[in-house]
C-alpha positions in Angstrom: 35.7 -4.0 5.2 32.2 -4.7 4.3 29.2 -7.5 4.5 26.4 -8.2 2.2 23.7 -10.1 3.8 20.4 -11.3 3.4 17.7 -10.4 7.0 17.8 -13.4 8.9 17.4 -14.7 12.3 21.1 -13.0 12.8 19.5 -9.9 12.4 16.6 -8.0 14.4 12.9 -9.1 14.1 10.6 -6.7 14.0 9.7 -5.6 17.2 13.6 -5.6 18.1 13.5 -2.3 16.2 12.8 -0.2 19.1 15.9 -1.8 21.1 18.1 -0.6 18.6 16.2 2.6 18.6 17.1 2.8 22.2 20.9 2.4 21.6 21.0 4.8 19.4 19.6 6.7 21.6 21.8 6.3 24.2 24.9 7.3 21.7 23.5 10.2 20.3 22.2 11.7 22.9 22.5 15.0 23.5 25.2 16.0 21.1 22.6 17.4 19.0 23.3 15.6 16.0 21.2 16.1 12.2 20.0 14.3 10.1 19.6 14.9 6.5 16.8 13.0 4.0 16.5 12.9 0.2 14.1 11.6 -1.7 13.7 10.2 -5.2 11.2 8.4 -6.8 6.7 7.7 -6.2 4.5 8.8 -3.2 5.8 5.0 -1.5 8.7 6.2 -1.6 7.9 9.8 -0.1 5.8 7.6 2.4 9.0 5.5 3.2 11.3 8.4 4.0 8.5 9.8 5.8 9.5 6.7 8.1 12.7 7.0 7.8 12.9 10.4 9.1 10.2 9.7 11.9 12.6 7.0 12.9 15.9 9.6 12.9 13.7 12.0 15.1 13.1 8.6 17.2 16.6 8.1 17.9 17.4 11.7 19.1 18.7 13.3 15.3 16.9 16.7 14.7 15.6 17.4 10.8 17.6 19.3 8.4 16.9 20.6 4.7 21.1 21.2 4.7 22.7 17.9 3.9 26.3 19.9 4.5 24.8 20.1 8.3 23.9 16.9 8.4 25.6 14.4 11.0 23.6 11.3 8.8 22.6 11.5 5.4 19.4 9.1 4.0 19.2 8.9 0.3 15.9 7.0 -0.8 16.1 5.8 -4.1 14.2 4.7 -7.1 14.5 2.4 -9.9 11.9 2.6 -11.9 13.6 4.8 -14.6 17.0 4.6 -15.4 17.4 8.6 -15.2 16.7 8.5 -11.5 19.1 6.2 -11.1 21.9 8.2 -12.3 20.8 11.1 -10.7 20.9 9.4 -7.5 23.9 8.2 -7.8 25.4 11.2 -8.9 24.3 12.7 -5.9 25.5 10.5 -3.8 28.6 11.4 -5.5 28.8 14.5 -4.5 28.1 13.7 -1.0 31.6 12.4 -1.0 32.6 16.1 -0.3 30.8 16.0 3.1 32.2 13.3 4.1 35.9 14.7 3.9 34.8 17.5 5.7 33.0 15.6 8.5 34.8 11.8 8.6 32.2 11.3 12.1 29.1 11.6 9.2 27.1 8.4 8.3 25.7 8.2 4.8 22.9 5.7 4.6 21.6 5.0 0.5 18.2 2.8 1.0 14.9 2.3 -1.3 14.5 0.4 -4.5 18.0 1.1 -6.3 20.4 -0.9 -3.8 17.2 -3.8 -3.6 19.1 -4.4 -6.7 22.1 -6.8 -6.4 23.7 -5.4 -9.2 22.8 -1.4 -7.7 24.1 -2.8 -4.6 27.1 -4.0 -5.6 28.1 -0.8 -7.3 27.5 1.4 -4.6 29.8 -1.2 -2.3 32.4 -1.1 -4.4 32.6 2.3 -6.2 31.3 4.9 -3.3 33.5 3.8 -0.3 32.2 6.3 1.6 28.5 4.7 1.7 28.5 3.1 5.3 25.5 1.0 5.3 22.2 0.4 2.6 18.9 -1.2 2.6 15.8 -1.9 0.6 12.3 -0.7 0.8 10.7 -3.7 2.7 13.8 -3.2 5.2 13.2 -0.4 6.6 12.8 -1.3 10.4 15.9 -2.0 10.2 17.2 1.1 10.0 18.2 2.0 13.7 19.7 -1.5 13.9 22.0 -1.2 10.7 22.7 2.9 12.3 23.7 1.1 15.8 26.1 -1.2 14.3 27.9 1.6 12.1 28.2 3.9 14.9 29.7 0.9 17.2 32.3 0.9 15.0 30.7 -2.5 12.6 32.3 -3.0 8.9 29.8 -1.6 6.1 26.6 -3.4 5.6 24.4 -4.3 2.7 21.5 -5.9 3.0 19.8 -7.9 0.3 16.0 -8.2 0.6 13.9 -11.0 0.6 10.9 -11.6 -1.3 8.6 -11.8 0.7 9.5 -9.6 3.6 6.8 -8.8 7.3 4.3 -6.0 7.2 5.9 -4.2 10.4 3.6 -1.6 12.0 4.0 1.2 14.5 7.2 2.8 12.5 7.3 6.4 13.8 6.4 8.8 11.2 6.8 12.8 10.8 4.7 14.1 7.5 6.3 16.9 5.6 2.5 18.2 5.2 0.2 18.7 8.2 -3.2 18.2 5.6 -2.5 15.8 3.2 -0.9 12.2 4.0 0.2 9.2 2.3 -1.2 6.1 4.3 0.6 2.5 2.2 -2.0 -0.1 2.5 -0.1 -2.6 1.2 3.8 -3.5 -0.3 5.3 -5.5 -3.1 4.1 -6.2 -6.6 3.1 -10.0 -8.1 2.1 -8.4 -11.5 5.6 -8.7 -13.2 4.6 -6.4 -15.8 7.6 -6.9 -18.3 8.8 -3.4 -18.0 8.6 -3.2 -14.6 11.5 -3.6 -11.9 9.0 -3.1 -8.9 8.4 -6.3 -8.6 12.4 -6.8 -8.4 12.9 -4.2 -5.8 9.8 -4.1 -3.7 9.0 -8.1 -3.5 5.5 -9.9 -3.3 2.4 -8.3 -2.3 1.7 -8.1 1.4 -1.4 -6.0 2.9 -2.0 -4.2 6.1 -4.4 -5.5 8.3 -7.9 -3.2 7.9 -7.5 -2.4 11.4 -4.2 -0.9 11.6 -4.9 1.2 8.2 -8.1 2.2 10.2 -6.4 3.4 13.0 -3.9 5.0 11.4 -6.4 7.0 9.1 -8.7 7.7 12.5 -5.3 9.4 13.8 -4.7 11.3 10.8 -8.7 12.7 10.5 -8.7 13.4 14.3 -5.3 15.4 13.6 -7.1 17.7 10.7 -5.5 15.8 8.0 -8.2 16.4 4.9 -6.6 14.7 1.9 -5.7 11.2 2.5 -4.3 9.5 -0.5 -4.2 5.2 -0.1 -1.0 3.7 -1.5 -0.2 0.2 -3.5 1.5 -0.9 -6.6 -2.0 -2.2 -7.2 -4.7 -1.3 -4.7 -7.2 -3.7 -6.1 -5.2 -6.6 -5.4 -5.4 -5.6 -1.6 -6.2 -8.6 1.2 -5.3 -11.4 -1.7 -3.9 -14.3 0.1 -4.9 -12.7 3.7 -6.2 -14.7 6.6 -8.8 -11.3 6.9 -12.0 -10.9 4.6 -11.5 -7.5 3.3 -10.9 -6.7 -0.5 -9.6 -2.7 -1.4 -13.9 -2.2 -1.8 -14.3 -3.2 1.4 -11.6 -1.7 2.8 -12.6 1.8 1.0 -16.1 2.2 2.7 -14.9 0.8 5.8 -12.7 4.0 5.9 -14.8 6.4 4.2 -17.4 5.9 7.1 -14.8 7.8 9.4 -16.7 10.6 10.6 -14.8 13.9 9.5 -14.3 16.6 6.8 -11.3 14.9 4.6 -11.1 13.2 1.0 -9.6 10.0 0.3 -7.6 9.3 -2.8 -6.1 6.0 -4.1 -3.3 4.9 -6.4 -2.7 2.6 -8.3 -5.3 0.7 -9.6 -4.5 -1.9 -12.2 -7.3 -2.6 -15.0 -7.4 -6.3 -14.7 -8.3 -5.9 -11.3 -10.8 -2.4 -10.8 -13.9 -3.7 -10.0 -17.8 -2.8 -10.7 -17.8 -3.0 -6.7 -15.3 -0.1 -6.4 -16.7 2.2 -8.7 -20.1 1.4 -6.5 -18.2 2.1 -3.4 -17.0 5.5 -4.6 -20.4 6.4 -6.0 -22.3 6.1 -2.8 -19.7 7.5 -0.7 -18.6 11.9 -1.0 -15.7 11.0 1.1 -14.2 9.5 -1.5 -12.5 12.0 -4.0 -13.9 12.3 -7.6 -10.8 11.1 -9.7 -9.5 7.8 -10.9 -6.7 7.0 -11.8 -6.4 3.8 -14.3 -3.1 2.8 -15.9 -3.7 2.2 -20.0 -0.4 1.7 -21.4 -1.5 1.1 -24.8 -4.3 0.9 -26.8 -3.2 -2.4 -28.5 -4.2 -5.7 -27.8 -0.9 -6.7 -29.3 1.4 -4.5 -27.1 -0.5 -5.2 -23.7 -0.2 -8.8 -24.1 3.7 -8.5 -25.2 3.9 -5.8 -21.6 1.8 -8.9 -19.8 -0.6 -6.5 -18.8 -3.3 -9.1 -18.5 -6.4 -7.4 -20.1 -7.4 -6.0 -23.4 -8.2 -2.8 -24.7 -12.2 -3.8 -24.8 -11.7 -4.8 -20.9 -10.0 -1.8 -20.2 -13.1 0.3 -21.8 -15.4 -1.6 -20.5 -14.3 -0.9 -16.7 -13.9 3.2 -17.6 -17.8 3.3 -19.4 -18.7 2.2 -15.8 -16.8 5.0 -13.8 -18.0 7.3 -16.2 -21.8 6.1 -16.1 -21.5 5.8 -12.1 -19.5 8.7 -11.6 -20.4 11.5 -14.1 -18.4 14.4 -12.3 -15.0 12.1 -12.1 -11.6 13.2 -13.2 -9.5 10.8 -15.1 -6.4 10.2 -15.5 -3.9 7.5 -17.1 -0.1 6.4 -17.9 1.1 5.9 -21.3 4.5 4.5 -22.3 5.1 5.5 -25.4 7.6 3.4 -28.0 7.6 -0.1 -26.7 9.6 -2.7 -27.8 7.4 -3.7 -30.6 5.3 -0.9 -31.2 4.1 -0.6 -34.8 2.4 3.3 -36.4 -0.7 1.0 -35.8 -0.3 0.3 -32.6 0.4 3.6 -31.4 -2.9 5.4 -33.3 -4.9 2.7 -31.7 -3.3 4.6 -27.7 -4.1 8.2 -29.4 -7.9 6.3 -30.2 -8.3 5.7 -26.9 -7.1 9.5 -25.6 -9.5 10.7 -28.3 -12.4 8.7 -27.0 -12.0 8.5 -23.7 -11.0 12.4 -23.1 -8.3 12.2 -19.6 -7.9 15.2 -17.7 -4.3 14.2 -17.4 -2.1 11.5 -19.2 1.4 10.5 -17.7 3.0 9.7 -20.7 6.8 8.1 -20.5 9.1 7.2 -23.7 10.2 3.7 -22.8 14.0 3.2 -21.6 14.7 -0.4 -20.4 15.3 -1.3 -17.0 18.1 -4.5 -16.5 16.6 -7.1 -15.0 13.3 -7.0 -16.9 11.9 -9.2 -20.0 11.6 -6.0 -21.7 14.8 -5.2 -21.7 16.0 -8.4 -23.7 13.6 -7.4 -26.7 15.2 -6.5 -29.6 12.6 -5.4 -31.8 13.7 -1.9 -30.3 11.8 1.4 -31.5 14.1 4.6 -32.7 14.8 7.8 -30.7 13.5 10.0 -33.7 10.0 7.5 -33.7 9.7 7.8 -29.6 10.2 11.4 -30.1 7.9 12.2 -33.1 4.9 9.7 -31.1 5.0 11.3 -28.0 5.3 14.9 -29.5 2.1 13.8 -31.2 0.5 12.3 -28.1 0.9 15.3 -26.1 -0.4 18.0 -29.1 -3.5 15.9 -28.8 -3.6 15.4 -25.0 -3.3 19.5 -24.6 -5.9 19.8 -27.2 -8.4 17.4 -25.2 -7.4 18.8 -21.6 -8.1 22.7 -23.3 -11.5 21.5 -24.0 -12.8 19.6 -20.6 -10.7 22.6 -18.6 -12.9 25.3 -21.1 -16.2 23.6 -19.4 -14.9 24.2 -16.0 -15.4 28.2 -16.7 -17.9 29.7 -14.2 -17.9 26.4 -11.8 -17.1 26.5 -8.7 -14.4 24.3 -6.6 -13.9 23.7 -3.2 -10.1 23.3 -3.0 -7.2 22.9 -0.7 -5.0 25.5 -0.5 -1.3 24.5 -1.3 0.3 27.6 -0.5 2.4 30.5 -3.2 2.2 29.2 -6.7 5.9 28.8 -7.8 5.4 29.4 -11.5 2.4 32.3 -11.0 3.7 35.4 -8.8 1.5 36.7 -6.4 -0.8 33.4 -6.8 -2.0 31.0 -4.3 -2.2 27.4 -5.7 -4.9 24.6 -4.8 -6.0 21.7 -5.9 -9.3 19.9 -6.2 -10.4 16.5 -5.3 -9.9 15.4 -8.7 -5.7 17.2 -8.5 -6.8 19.7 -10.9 -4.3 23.0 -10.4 -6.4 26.0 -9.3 -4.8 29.4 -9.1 -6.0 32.2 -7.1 -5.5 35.3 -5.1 -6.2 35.4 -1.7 -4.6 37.6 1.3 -6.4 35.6 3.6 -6.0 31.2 2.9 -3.0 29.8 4.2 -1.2 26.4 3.4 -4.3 23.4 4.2 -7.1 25.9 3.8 -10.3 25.1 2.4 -11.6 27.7 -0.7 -13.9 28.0 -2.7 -12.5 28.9 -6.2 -14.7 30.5 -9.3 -13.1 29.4 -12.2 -12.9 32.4 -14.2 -10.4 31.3 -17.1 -8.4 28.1 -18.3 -5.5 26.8 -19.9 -4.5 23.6 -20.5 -3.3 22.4 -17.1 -4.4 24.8 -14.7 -7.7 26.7 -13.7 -7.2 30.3 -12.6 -10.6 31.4 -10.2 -11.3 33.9 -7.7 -12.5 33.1 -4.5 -15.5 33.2 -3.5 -16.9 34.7 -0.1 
């Protein structure tokens, strides 16, 4: 037996959540029951399980890495590629297993897949053994759906709404005890054609200023030192809110804090980074050196066809002003490579841009199209051997311009944050700067949130290697 539904006045408001946290509670108590969260997808989504888990803790479950341990297992999902969609669902496959062996264990599958009626479907009807799901602007609900299971309730799905509450004071426990994510706003009204966020995540809602205050005073007065800001689109933050505060505002309101700490942002979208922003981050060292701004394309042609809503020239116009205000920045972009569309032309007018604008970093992606999108109707579709041959060719000249800015870091020195044993480099310590540049060291001495100060001492494409300095 099972029941999709949509949140309603039949199900818990917001502040209801901590009644159901009770109940649980109350069942669990002290059988010293696990639970078990995996993750897949952005930092929102590591933010969300970050929730998720703080809520499990909340309700009496102790952490595990072991999901064959585990008494409830969380699967947070992502939709953005269709890759990460099988693999989550292959994993949740496998998690089948554990449920023969324990037939007592709840399996939970929640974030942007099952927001997706089709997703949601699916996983109802092909993985049995799935007890309840939810979306990314449900999760409050999560102790409420857990309470019903447990009390014996049929299996649940919920189907979110677009335009959900902002609910504050979920519990939280961070994986890191330096660097957080802090979501100042949900949901996406962009609708780039590509895109399913705006699908699974629904309409852009913002935080109040004075809740993300608070919740970054916490954080600084705890010794958190890199504080990273998350939206689909940062720049659209307080549109449509009964509070005057734009993401500028916000942004200096923040970096006033008193403390030794960074703060990062993503995502901005072009059509909305302001002159105002840039002159925010210029006058304030709180805010980290690096920006990251979402190209695409290079083409006029293919940006209107992705409705990215600004033109190359726009685009370039913005980045001459971070560059002019903000000489030391590090930049960064995404790239989707073999659009729907996307003539030889098109394509050297993106490696045009690379060459001119220089990136430290480039996220490039070969496009795959998600169901439910415009994109995905197009049917002037690119090859596999063109996708392939483009991006081979836009990351030769990406490693060739990231050899030559990491060349000029030789001799510098960086203050950097410790990140603990490199994984790749034995015997190395790995940091990172303000602007997420890789910087690999030796050290008997830094430990895991350490400050250092790094001498670069030799380069390759994507990584600095430094000693430190006393």
């Amino acid at each position: 037996m099972s029941e999709c539904i949509k949140r309603q006045a039949s199900l818990p408001l917001p502040e209801g959540r901590e009644v159901y946290t009770n109940k649980v509670l109350a069942v669990v108590g002290e059988l010293g029951l696990k639970c078990f969260v995996q993750t897949f997808g952005c930092q929102q989504n590591e933010a969300d399980s970050e929730r998720i888990a703080g809520m499990a803790v909340a309700m009496g479950y102790t952490l595990t890495a072991e999901p064959n341990e585990a008494d409830l297992i969380v699967v947070n999902t992502c939709a953005v590629r269709e890759h990460a969609e099988k693999k989550a669902l292959s994993l949740i496959g496998q998690y089948k297993h554990c449920k023969s062996n324990k037939k007592e264990l709840v399996i939970a599958v929640c974030g942007c897949m099952p927001s997706q009626q089709h997703r949601a479907d699916e996983i109802k009807h092909k993985y049995p053994y799935v007890d309840f799901t939810f979306g990314t602007s449900d999760l409050y609900m999560f102790p409420e759906l857990l309470y019903r299971r447990l009390s014996g309730a049929k299996r649940t799905f919920v189907i979110p709404e677009d335009k959900p509450p902002v609910v504050e004071d979920i519990p939280v426990v961070r994986e890191s005890n330096y660097r957080a994510w802090v979501s100042i706003m949900y949901g996406c009204n962009n609708f780039c054609s590509y895109c399913i966020v705006p699908y699974v995540r629904g309409r852009e809602r913002s935080r109040h200023p004075d809740a993300i205050e608070a919740e970054v005073r916490e954080l600084i007065a705890s010794g958190y030192k890199d504080i990273t800001l998350l939206g689909q689109n940062v720049n659209s933050y307080g549109r449509g809110c009964d509070f005057d505060c734009d993401f500028a505002d916000l942004l200096e309101r923040l970096a006033s804090i008193e403390g030794d700490y960074k703060l990062h942002f993503m995502t901005s979208h072009p059509k909305d980074a302001t002159k105002k922003l840039v002159d925010v981050m210029a006058r304030n060292d709180r805010i980290a050196r690096q920006f990251h701004l979402p190209l695409q394309s290079g083409s006029n042609e293919v940006l209107d066809v992705m409705n990215r809503r600004y033109t190359a020239e726009k685009y370039l116009e913005i980045l001459d002003y971070i560059k002019e205000k903000l000489p030391d920045v590090t930049l960064s972009t995404d790239i989707i490579v073999g659009f729907p569309g996307e003539t030889e032309e098109d394509f050297q007018k993106t490696l045009d841009i690379l060459s001119y604008v220089k990136y430290d970093m480039v996220f490039s992606f070969i496009y795959s199209p998600r169901s439910g999108t415009p994109a995905a109707k197009m049917e002037n579709s690119i090859t596999d051997e063109i996708k392939s041959d483009r991006m081979r060719r836009l990351l030769d000249l990406q490693t060739e311009i990231a050899s030559e800015l990491n060349a000029k870091c030789i001799d510098k020195t960086y203050r950097v944050i410790c990140q603990g044993k490199s994984k790749n480099n034995e015997g190395m310590l790995e940091g990172r700067t303000e602007g997420n540049k890789i910087v690999l060291f030796a050290s008997d001495t830094a430990r895991e949130g350490d400050y250092v100060k790094v001498k670069v001492t030799k380069t390759q494409p994507y990584a600095l290697f430094g000693e430190v300095v006393k």
